[in-house]
C-alpha positions as CSV (number, residue, x, y, z in Angstrom):
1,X,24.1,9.8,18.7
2,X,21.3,10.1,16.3
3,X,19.6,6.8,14.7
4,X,21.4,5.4,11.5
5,X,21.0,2.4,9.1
6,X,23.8,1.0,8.5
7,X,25.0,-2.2,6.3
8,X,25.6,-5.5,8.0
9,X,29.3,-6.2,8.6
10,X,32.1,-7.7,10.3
11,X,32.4,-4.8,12.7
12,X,28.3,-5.2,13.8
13,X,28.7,-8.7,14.3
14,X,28.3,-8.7,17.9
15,X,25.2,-6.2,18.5
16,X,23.5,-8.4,15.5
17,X,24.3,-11.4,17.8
18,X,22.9,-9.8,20.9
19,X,19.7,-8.5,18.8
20,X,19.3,-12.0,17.5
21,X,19.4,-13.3,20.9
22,X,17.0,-11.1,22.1
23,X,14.6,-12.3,19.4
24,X,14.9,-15.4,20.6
25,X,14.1,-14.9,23.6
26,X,11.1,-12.6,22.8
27,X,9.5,-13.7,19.6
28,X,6.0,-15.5,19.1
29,X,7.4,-17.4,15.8
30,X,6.3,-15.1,13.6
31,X,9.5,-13.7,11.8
32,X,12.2,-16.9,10.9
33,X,13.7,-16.4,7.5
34,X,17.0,-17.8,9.2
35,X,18.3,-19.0,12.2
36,X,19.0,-16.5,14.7
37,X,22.3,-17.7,16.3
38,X,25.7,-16.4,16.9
39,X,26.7,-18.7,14.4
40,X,24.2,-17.0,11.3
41,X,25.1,-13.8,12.8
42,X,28.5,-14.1,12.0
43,X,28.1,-15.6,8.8
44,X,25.5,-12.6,7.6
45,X,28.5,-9.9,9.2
46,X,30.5,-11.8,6.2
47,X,28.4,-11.9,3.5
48,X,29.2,-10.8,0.0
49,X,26.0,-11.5,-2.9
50,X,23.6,-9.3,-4.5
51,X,20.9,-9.6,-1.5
52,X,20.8,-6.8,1.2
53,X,20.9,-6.6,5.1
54,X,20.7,-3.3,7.1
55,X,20.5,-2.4,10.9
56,X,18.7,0.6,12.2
57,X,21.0,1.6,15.6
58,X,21.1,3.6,18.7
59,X,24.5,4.1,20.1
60,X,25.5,0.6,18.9
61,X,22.4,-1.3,20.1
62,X,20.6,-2.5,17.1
63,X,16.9,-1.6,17.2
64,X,15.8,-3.2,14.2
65,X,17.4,-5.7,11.2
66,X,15.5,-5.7,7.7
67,X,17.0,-7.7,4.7
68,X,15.8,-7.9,0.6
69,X,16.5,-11.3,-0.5
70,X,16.5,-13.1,-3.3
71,X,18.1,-12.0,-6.2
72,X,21.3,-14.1,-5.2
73,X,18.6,-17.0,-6.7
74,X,18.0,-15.3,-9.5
75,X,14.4,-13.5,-8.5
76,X,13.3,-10.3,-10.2
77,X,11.1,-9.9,-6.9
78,X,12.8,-9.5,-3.3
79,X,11.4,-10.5,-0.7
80,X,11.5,-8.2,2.4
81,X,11.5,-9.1,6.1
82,X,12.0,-6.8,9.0
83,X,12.2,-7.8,12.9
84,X,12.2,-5.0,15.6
85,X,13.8,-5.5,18.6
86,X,11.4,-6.0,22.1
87,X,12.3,-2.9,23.8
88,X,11.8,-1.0,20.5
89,X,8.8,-2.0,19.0
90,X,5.9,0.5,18.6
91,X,8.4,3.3,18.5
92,X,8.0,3.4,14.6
93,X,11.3,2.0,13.7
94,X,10.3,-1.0,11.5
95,X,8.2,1.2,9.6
96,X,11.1,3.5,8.9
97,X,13.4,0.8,7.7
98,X,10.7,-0.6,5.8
99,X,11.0,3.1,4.0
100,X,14.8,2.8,3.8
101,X,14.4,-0.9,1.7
102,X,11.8,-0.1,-0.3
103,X,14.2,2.7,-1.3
104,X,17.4,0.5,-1.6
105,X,15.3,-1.8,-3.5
106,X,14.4,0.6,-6.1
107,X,17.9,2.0,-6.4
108,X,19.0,-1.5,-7.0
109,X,16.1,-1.6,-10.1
110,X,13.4,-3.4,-8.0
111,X,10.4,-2.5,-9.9
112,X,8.4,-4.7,-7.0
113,X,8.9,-6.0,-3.2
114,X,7.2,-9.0,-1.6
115,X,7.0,-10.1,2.1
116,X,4.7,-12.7,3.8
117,X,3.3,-12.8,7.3
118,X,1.0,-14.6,9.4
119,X,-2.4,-13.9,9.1
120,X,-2.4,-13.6,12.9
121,X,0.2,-11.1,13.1
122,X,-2.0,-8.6,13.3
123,X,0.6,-5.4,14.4
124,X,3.0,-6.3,11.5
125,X,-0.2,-6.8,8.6
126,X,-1.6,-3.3,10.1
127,X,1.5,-1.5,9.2
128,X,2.1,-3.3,5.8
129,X,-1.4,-2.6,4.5
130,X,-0.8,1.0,5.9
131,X,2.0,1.1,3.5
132,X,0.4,-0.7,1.0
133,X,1.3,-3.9,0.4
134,X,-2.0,-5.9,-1.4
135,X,-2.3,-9.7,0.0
136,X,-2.9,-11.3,-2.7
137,X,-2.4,-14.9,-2.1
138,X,-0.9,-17.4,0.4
139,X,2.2,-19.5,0.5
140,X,3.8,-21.9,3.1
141,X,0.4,-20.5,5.7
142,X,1.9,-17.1,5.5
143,X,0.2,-14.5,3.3
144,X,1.9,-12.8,0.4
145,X,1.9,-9.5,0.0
146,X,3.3,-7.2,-2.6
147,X,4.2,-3.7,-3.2
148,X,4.6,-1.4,-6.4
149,X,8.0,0.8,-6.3
C-alpha cells in the first residue's frame, strides 16, 4: 500500500499507541508537547476541537504523527510539532507532513505557523530552516520559529 496521511481516530488508536511507545523508548527529550502513553493516545483517537492531528502510514504502521495546536485556546498562530518514528527517520517523512500541515493550516485560514525546538536538535532545526522557518526568539529554552503561509 502506498503512504497516506490520515486523521487521528478511534480506528488508529492502537498503531498511535505503538508509535508513541516507540518514542519513548527512542527519543533524546527533544519532542514532548504531551504525554506519550496508551492513555493520551486514546484520548487524541477521541478528540473533537478545532486543533489538528494527522499520521503519515505504511500498511498500518505509523511512520510519523504531526499536530497544529492551538486554536482550541483561542490562538490566531498554531503551533506545529512533528515526531518521526526511529526506524523511519531520515527517509524524508517528517518533512513531507510538515508540507501536508502547513497546507491544512492554510486551508483552515492560518495566515502563520509556529514551532519551537532545542537549539541542539540540530537534524530537526536543519530541516526547518530548509523550509524556512526564521528563529526569531526563544521561549521555555526552546527556540521559536515561524513561518509565512
Amino acid at each position: 500500500m502506498p503512504l497516506e496521511i490520515r486523521t487521528v481516530c478511534p480506528e488508529l488508536e492502537q498503531q498511535l499507541a505503538e508509535f508513541f511507545s516507540a518514542l519513548r523508548l527512542s527519543d533524546e527529550g527533544h519532542f514532548h508537547p504531551h504525554p506519550f502513553t496508551f492513555e493520551y493516545a486514546s484520548e487524541l483517537a477521541r478528540y473533537c476541537g478545532q486543533d489538528m492531528y494527522y499520521l503519515c502510514l505504511d500498511c498500518q504502521k505509523v511512520l510519523c504523527y504531526g499536530m497544529l495546536r492551538g486554536w482550541d485556546e483561542g490562538f490566531e498562530i498554531p503551533s506545529l510539532g512533528i515526531a518521526v518514528h526511529p526506524d523511519a527517520r531520515r527517509a524524508k517523512v517528517g518533512e513531507s507532513m510538515m508540507h501536508f500541515l502547513h497546507s491544512a493550516a492554510r486551508w483552515r485560514g492560518a495566515k502563520r505557523v509556529r514551532l519551537k525546538v532545542y537549539e541542539a536538535n540540530i537534524a530537526a532545526r536543519s530541516l526547518y530552516e530548509k523550509m524556512g522557518y526564521r528563529f526569531e526568539s526563544i521561549e521555555d529554552g526552546q527556540l521559536v520559529g515561524l513561518i509565512n503561509l
